[in-house]
DOMARKE-953878 format. One line per 5 residues: number of its first residue (from 1); for each residue x, y, z of C-alpha. Coordinates in Angstrom, 1 decimal, always signed. Each point is the difference from the previous one (the first is absolute). Example, Ala and Ser with C-alpha at 12.3 -4.5 7.8 and 13.67 -1.06 7.14 Angstrom:
1 = +12.3,-4.5,+7.8  +1.4,+3.4,-0.7
// end
This chain:
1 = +0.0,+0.0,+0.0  +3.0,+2.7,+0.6  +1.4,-0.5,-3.4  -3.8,+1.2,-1.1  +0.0,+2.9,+2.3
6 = +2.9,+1.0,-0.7  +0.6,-0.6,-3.7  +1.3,+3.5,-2.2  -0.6,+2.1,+3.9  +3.9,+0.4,-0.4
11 = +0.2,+1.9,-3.9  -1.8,+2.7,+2.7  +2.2,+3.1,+0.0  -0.8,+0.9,+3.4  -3.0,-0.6,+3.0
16 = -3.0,+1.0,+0.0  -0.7,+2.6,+2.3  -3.6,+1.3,+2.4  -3.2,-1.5,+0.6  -0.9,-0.6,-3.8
21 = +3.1,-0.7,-0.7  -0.1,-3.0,+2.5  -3.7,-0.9,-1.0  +1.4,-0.2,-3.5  +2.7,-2.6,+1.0
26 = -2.4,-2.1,+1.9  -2.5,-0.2,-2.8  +2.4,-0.4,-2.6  +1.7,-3.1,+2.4  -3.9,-1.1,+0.8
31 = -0.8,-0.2,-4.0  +3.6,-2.3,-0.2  -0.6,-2.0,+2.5  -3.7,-1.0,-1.2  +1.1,-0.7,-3.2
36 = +2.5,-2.5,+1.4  -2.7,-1.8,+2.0  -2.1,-0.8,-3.1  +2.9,-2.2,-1.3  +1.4,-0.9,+3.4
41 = +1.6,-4.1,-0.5  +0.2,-0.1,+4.1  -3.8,-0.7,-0.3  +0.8,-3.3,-1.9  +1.4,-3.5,+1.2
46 = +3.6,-0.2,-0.3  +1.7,-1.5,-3.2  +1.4,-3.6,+1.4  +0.9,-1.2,-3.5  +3.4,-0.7,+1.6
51 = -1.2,-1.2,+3.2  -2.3,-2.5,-0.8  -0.5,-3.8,+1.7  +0.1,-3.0,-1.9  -3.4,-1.2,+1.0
56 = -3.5,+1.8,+0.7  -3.4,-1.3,+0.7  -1.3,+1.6,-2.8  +1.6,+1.9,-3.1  -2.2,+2.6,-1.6
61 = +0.4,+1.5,-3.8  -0.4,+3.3,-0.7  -0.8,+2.9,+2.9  -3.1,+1.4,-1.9  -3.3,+0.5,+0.6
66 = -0.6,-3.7,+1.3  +3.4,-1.2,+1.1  +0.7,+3.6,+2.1  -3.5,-1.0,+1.9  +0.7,-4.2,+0.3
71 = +3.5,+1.0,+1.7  -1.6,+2.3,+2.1  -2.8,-2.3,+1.3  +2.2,-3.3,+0.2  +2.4,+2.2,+2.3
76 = -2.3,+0.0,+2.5  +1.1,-3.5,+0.6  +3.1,+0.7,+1.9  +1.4,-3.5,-0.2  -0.3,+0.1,-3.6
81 = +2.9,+1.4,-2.4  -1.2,+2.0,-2.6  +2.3,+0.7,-3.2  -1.6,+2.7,-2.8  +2.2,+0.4,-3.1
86 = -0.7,+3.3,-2.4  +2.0,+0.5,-3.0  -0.3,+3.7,+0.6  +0.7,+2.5,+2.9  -1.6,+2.5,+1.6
91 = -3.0,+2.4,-0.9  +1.4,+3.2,-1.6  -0.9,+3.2,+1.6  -1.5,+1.1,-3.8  -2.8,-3.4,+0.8
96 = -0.7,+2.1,+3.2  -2.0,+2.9,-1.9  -3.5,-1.3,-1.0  +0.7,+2.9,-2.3  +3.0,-1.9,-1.6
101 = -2.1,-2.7,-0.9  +1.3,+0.5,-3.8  +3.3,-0.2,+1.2  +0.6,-3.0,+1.4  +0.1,-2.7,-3.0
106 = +2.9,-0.2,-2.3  +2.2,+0.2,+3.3  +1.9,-2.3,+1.6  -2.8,-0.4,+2.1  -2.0,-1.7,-2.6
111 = +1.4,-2.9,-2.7  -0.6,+1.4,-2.7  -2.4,-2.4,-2.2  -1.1,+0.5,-3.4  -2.4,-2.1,-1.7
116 = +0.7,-2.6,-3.3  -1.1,+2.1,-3.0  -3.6,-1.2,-1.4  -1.4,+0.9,-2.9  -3.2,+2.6,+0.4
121 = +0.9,+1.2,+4.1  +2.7,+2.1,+1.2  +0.7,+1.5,-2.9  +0.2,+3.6,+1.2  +2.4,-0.9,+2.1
126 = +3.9,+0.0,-0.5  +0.9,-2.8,-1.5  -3.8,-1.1,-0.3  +0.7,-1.3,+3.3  -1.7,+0.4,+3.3
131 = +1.6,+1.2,+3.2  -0.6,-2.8,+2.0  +1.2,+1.4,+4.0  +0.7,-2.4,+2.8  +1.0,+1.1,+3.1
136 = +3.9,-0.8,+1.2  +0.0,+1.6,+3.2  -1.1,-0.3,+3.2  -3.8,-0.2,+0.2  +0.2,-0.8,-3.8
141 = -2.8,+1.1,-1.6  -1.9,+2.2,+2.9  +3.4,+2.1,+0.0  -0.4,+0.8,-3.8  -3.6,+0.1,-0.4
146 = -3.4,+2.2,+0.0  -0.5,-0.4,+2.9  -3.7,-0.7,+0.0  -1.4,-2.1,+2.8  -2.7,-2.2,-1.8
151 = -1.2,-3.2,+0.3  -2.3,-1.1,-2.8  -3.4,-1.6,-0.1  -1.3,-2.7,+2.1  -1.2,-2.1,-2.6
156 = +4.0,-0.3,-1.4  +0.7,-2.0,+3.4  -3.5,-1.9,+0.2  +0.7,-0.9,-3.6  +4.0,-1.1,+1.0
161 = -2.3,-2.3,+2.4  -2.7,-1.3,-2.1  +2.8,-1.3,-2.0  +1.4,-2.6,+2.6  +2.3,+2.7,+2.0
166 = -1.5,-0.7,+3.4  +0.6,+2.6,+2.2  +0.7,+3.1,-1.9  -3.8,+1.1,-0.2  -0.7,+3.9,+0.3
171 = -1.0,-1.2,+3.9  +3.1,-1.9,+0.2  +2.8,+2.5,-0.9  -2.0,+3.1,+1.6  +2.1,-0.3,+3.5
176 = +3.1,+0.0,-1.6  -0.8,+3.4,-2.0  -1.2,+1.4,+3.3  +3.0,-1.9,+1.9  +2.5,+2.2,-2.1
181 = -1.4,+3.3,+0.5  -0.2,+3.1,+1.4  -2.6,+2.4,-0.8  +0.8,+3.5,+0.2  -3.2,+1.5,-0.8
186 = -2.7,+0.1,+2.7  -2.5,-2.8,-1.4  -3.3,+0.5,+0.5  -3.3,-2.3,-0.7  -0.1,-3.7,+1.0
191 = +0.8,-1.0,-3.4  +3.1,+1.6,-0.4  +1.3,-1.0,+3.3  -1.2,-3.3,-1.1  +3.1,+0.6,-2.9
196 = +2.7,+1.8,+0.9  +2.0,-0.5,+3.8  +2.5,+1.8,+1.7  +3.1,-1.4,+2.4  +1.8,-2.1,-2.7
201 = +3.1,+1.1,-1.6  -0.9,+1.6,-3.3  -0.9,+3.2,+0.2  -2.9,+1.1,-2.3  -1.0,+4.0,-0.4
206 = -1.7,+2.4,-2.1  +2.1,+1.2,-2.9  +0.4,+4.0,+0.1  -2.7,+1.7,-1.8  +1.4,+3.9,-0.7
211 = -0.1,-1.3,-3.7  -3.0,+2.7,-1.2  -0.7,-2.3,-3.3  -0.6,-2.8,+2.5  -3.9,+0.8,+0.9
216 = -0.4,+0.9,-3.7  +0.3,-3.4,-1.1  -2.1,-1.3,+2.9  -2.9,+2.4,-1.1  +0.6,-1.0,-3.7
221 = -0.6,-3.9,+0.9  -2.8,+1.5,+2.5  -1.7,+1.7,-3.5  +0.3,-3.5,-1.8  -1.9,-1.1,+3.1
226 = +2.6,-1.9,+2.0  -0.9,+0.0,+3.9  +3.1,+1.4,+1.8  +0.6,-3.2,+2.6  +2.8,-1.5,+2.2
231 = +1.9,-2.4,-0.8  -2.1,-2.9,+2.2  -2.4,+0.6,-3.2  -0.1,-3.0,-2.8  -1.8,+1.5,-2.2
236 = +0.5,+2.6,-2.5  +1.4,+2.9,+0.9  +2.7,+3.1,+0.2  +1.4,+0.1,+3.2  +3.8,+1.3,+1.3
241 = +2.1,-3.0,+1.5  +2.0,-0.4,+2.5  +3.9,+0.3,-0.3  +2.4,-2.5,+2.2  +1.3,+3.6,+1.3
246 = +1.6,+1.2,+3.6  -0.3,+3.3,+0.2  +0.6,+1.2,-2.8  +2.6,-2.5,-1.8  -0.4,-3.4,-1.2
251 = -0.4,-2.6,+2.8  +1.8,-3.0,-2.5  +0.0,-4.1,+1.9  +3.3,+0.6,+0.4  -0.6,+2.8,+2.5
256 = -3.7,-1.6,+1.4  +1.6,-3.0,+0.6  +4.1,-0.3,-0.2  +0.4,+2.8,+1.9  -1.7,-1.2,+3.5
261 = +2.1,-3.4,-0.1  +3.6,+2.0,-1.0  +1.6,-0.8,+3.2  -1.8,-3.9,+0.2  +3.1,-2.5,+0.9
266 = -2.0,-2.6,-2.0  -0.4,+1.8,-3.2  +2.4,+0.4,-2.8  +0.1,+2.5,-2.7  +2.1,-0.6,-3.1
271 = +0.0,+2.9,-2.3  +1.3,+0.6,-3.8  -0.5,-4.0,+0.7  -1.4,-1.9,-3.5  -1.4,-3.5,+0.5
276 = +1.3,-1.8,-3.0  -1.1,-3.4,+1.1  -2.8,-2.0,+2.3  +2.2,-3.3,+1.2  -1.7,-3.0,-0.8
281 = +1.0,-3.6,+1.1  -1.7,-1.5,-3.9  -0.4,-3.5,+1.9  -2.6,+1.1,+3.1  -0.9,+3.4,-1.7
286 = +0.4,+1.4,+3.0  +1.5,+3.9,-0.2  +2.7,+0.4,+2.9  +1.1,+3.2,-0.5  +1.6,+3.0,-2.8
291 = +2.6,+0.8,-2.0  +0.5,+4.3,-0.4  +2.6,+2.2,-1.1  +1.4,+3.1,+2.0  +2.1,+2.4,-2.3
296 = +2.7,-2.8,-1.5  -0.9,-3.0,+2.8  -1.9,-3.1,-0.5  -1.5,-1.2,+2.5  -2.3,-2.1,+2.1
301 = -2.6,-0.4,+2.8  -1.7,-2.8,+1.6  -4.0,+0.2,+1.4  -0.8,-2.5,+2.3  -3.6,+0.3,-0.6
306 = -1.0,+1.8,-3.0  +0.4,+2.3,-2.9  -2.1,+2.8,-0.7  +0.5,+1.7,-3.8  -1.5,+3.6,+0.2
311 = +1.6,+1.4,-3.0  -2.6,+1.2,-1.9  -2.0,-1.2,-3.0  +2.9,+0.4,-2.3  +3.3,-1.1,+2.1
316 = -2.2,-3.0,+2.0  -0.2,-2.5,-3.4  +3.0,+1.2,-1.2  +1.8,-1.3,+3.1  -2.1,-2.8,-0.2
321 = +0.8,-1.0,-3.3  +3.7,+0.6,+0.7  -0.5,-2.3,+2.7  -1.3,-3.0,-1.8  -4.1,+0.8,+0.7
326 = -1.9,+0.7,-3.1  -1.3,-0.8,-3.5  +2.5,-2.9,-0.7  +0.6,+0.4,-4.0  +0.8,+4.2,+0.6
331 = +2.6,-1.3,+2.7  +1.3,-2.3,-2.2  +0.6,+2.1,-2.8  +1.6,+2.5,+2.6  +2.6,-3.1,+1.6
336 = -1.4,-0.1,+3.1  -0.9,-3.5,+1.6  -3.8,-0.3,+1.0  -0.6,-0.9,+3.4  -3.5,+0.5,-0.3
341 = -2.8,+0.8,-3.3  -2.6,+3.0,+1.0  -1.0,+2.8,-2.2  +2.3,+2.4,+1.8  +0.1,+3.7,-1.6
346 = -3.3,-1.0,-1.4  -3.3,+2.2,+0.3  +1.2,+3.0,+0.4  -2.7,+2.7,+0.3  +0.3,+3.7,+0.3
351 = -2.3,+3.7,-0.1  +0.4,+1.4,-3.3  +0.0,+3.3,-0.3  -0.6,+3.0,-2.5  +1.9,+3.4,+0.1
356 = -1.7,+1.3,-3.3  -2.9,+2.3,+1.5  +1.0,+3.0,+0.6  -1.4,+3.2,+1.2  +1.1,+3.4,-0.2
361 = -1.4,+1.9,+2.3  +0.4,+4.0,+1.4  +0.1,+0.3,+3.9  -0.8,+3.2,+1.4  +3.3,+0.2,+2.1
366 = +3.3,+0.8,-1.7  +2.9,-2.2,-0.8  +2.3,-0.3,+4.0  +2.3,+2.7,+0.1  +3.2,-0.8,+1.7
371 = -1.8,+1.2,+3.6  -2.4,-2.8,+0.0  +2.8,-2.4,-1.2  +2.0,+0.8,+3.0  -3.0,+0.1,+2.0
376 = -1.1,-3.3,-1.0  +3.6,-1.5,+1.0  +0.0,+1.9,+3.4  -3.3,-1.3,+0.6  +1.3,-3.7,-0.7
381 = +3.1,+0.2,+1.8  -1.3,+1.7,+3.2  -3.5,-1.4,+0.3  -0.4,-3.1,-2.3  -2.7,+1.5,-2.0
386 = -0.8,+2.1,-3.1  -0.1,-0.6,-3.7  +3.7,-2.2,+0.4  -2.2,-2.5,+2.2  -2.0,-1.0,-3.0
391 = -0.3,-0.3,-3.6  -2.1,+2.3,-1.3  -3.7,-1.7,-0.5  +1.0,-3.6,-0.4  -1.6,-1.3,+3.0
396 = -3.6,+1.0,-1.8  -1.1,-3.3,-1.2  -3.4,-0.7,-1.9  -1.3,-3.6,-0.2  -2.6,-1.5,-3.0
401 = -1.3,-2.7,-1.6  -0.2,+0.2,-3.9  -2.7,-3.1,+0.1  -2.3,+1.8,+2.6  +0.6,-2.0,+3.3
406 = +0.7,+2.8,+2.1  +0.9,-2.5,+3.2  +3.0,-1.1,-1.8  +2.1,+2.9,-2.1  +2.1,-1.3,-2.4
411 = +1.9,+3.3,-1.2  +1.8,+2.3,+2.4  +0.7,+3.3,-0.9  +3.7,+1.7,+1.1  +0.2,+3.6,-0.3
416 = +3.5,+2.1,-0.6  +0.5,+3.1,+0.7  +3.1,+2.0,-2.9  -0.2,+3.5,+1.7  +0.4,+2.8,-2.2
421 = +3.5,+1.6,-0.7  +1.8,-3.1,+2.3  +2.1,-2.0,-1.9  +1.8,-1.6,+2.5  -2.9,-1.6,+0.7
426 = -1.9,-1.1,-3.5  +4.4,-1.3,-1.0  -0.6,-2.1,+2.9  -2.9,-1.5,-1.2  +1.1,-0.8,-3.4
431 = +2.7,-1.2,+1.0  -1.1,-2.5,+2.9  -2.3,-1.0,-2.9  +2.3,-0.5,-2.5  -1.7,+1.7,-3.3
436 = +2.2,+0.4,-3.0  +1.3,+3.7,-0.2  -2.5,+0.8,-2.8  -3.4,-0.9,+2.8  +2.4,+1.3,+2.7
441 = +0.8,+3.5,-1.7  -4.6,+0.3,-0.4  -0.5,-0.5,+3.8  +2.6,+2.7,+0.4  -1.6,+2.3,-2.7
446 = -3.2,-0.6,+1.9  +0.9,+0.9,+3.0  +1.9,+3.1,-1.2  -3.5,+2.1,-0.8  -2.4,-1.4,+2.8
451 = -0.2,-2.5,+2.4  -0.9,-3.6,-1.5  -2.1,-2.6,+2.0  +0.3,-3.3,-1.3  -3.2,-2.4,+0.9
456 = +1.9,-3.6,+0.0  -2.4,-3.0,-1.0  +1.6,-3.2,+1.8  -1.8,-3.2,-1.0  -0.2,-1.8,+3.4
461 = -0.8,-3.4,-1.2  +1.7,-0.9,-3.6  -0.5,-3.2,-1.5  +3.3,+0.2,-1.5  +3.0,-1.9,+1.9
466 = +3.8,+0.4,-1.2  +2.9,-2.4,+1.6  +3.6,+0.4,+1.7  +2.6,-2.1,-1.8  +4.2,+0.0,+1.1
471 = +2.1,+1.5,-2.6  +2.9,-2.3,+0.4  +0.8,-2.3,+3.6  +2.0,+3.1,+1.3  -2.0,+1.7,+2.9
476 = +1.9,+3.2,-1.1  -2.0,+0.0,-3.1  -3.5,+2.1,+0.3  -2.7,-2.6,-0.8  -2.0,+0.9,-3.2
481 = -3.4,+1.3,+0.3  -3.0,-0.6,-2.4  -3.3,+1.7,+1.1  -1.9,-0.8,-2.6  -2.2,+2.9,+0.8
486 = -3.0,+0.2,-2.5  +0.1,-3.0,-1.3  -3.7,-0.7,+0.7  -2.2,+2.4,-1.5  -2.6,+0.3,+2.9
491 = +3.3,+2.0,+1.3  +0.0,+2.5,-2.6  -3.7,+0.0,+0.2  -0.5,+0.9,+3.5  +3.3,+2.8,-0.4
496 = -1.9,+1.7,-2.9  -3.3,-0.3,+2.1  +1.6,+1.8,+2.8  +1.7,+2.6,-2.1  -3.3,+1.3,-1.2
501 = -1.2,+0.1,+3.2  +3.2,+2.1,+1.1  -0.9,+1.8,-2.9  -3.2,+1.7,+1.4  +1.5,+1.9,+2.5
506 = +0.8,+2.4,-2.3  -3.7,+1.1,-0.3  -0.2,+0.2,+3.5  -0.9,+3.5,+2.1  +3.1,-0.4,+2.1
511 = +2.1,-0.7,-3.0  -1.6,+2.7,-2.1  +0.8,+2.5,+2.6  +4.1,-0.8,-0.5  -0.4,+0.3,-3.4
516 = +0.9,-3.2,-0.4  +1.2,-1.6,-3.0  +0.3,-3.8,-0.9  +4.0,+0.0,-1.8  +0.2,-2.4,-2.4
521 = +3.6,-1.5,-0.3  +1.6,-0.8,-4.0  +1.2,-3.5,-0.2  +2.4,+0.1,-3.3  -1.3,-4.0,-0.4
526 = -3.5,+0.9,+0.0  -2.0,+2.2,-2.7  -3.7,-0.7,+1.9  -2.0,+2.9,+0.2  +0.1,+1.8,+3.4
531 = -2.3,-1.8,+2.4  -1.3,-2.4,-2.0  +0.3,-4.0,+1.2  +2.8,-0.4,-2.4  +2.4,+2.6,+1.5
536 = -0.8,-0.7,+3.8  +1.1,-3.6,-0.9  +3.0,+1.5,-1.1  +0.3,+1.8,+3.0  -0.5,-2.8,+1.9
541 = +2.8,-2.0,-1.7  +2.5,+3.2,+0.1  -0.6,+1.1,+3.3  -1.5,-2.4,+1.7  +2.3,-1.5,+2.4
546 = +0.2,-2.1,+4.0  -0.8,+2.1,+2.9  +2.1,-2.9,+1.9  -2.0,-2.0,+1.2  +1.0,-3.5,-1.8
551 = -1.3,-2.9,+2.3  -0.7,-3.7,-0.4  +3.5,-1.7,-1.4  -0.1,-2.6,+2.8  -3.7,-0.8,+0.0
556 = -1.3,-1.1,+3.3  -3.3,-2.8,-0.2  -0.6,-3.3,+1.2  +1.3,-3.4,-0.5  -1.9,-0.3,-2.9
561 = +0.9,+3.4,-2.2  +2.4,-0.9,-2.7  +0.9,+3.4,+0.0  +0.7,+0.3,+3.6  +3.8,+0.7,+1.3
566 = -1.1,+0.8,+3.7  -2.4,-1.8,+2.4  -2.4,+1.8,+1.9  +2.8,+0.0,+2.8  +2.6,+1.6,-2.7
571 = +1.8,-3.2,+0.4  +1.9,-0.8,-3.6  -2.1,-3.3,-1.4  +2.5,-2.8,+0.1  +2.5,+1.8,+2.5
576 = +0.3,-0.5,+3.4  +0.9,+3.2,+2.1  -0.3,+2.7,-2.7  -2.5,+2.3,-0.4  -0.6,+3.7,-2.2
581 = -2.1,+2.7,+1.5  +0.1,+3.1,-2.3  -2.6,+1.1,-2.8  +1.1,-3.1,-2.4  -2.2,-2.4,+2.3
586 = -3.8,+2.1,-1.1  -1.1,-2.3,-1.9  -2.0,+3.1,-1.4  +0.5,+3.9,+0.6  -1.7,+2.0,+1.8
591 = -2.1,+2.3,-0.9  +1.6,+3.2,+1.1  +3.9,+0.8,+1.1  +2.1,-3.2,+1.3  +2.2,+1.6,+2.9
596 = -2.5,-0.6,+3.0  -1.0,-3.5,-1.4  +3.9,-1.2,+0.0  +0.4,+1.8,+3.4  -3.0,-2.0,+0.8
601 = +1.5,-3.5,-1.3  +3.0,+0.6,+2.0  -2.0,+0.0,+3.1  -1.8,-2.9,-0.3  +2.9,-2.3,-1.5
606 = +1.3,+1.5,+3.3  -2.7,-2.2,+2.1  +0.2,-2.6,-2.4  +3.6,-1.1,+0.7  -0.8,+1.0,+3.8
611 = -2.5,-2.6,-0.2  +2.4,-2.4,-1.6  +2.6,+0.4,+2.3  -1.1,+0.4,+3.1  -2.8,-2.4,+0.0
616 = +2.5,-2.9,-1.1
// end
């Protein structure tokens, strides 16, 4: 904290002198020392890389949104020795600022993914390839993400049920949403106390709301005749979620739930740690421990009990694969020895999204001078709170069904806010994205004459399933990615439907009094007339792109699902003592954002190898 406090105080020709002199000093040192505690690593476990034990009770894979949680809760077991493995570090202080939100991908905070080119998707995007981030940091994804707190429909989990997954009903996994939080906001009616909790670890708040464009676009919805309801609500809707927020900054797994258990004697943290291997004895198929590598080391660590994989829906097949589990002709080809055939890296499902509607609209207040800029950062660093402690109106989501059951939505609208005259921020954007220069340079245009509100369709439930494959048997080696994202044509149907319905706002009262103006955005592949079905089809397949959400690549279902990697107990079928708890085990997504859910999976694998464990 000195070298903070201190830092550039010495290029000072000489002390500053009097009372404002002295409150000067303070303030300036105050602002310093803030800023250092939004990125403070003392809050973190320890790196023990170096340090480590040759044997634990249980190894876990990946310190993200699940695995941060499972090590937390299995902790509580103080005769058990607990060893997490991330292949990144800690949360930069950038992932701190909800504000920053842009920021964070295409860091080393994040791997870095990019889709397999496919014809017709992706193809306004350099290389006509998707930016595909992962989280590779601690916390993983809830250190990079939106931040939004929401937990989908309950007919996802009674249908997970239905299918043979006993025990993950909407009645079933409601205690372990509540177990995890804790509810800022004062809740009021016996329905919403009946959903939300507070006591657990996670904090959960109210996003800041000094964004003026924010109860615009309620009231627009509000014109089209959306009720204005909470989040407890399942029906259609436009509502303002929730944010995984403590006061004021981002409130990652890695600080809910590492940072309580930093000074535990029987937990472990490995950072900057990659798993390239689940140890497998190929006669018993029984997995007995890992193989990782820290900076040029190889090496390995036994689990006397079991190994939990929580690295995510892209690195969890690939290390199985690597590890002998999966679809035994693809390891094959790649030289691996299959230990065991499932259809690993299989059904991989994900919310696509469409960037293409635009509106341009004129706000009554001016573009922030300077003043507010440094009053916004004052107001962040002293108090937690301002515009830095959100993103302008992205927590305004609208919920609806394009086949008119209004119980069960099945397009969720995002909302992004490209202030006027900022391009700081809109850069972010298209970069985090990853547009081609050519769409990039039109969202900066855009934004250079008004401010631009873009009303993002995200189909919730899409028929169409891509796959994970390895690129070669070297763990170093990114997998390869195929989304496969509109290849059945209800997709494209239900994306066109909703962008019409998006359309309408434009004729709206509250939209009418911004002037607003739906922007149409030239695709050099396309020659469609503007708005007609032909060109939003192009849009979709030029802009349309993952909100990261990709789920489903080790498929959990009963005994009898071919296409079934997990149990209902995450247990690996055929494998003794291994199990995966991330988003790969849905066996389908949710119908709104996937952060809660996986925080939600972590808990209740948590109990699950409780139960194991301690009842035998």
């Amino acid at each position: 904290m000195e070298s903070c406090t201190t830092a550039g105080v010495s290029a000072c020709p000489e002390r500053v002198t009097g009372m404002p002199g002295i409150l000067f000093s303070n303030l300036i040192n105050t602002l310093l020392a803030s800023q250092c505690a939004l990125g403070n690593p003392e809050i973190y476990p320890e790196n023990m890389s170096h340090r480590l034990e040759p044997t634990y009770d249980f190894i876990i894979v990946g310190a993200g949104s699940a695995g941060a949680v499972i090590a937390n809760r299995l902790s509580e077991i103080d005769n058990w020795k607990i060893l997490l493995l991330e292949a990144g570090g800690d949360p930069s202080v950038t992932s701190e600022i909800p504000y920053f939100m842009f920021r964070t991908t295409e860091t080393s905070n994040d791997w870095g993914y990019k889709t397999e080119r496919e014809d017709g998707i992706c193809q306004g995007m350099i290389d006509k390839r998707c930016s595909y981030a992962r989280g590779k940091v601690l916390g993983g994804c809830s250190t990079i993400n939106a931040m939004l707190y929401i937990r989908g429909h309950s007919r996802d989990y009674d249908s997970w049920a239905t299918s043979g997954n006993i025990g993950w009903s909407y009645d079933d996994v409601l205690p372990y949403f509540k177990k995890s939080e804790d509810m800022q906001v004062v809740i009021k009616g016996d329905e919403t106390s009946k959903c939300h909790s507070a006591g657990g670890l996670l904090t959960v708040d109210n996003f800041d709301d000094t964004n003026p464009l924010k109860p615009a676009v309620i009231d627009a919805w509000k014109d089209l005749g959306y009720k204005y309801l909470d989040d407890c609500e399942e029906t259609v809707r436009v509502m303002k979620s929730f944010g995984t927020l403590r006061q004021g900054t981002r409130c990652s797994t890695a600080k809910a739930f590492l940072s309580p258990i930093k000074d535990k004697k029987n937990v472990h943290v490995a950072k900057f740690s990659q798993v390239t291997k689940i140890l497998i004895d190929p006669d018993t198929k029984t997995a007995y421990g890992v193989q990782f590598k820290t900076g040029k080391d190889l090496k390995k660590a036994k689990a006397s009990k079991e190994v939990i994989i929580s690295a995510g829906s892209i690195n969890s097949p690939q290390l199985l694969m690597l590890s002998g589990i999966g679809p035994r002709e693809h390891l094959e080809e790649m030289g691996i020895r299959p230990i065991h055939d499932l259809p690993v890296g299989q059904n991989l499902q994900d919310h696509f999204v469409n960037f293409g509607v635009a509106f341009s609209v004129h706000n009554s207040e001016q573009p922030p001078p300077p003043q507010l800029i440094l009053d916004a950062t004052y107001a962040m660093f002293m108090g937690k709170k301002g515009p830095l402690s959100a993103f302008g109106i992205t927590d305004v989501l609208t919920f609806i069904s394009t086949e008119n059951d209004h119980s069960y939505p099945d397009i969720q609208y995002h909302h992004i806010h490209l202030p006027y005259n900022d391009s700081y921020y809109t850069r972010a954007f298209v970069k985090a994205i990853g547009f081609s220069p050519e769409i990039a340079q039109t969202y900066v245009d855009l934004s250079s004459k008004s401010d631009v509100v873009l009303v993002v369709p995200t189909l919730l439930r899409p028929k169409s399933k891509g796959k994970i494959l390895l690129t070669s048997a070297d763990p170093l080696d990114n997998p390869r990615i195929f989304t496969h994202y509109l290849r059945d044509l209800e997709d494209v149907e239900k994306m066109l439907k909703a962008i019409e319905h998006a359309e309408k706002l434009a004729g709206t009262n509250t939209m009418k009094s911004l002037k607003a103006r739906l922007e149409y955005l030239t695709f050099d592949n396309c020659e469609a007339e503007y708005g007609s079905k032909q060109y939003w089809e192009c849009s979709l397949r030029n802009v349309g792109t993952t909100i990261y959400h990709p789920v489903g690549t080790c498929k959990m279902g009963p005994n009898d699902d071919p296409e079934a990697v997990v149990d209902p107990k995450l247990r690996v079928k055929g494998i003794r003592r291994l199990r995966v708890a991330d988003a790969s085990i849905m066996p389908t997504i949710v119908s709104g954002n996937t952060n809660a859910p996986v925080i939600m999976i972590g808990e209740k694998v948590s109990d699950l190898l409780k139960e194991t464990w301690l009842n035998n």
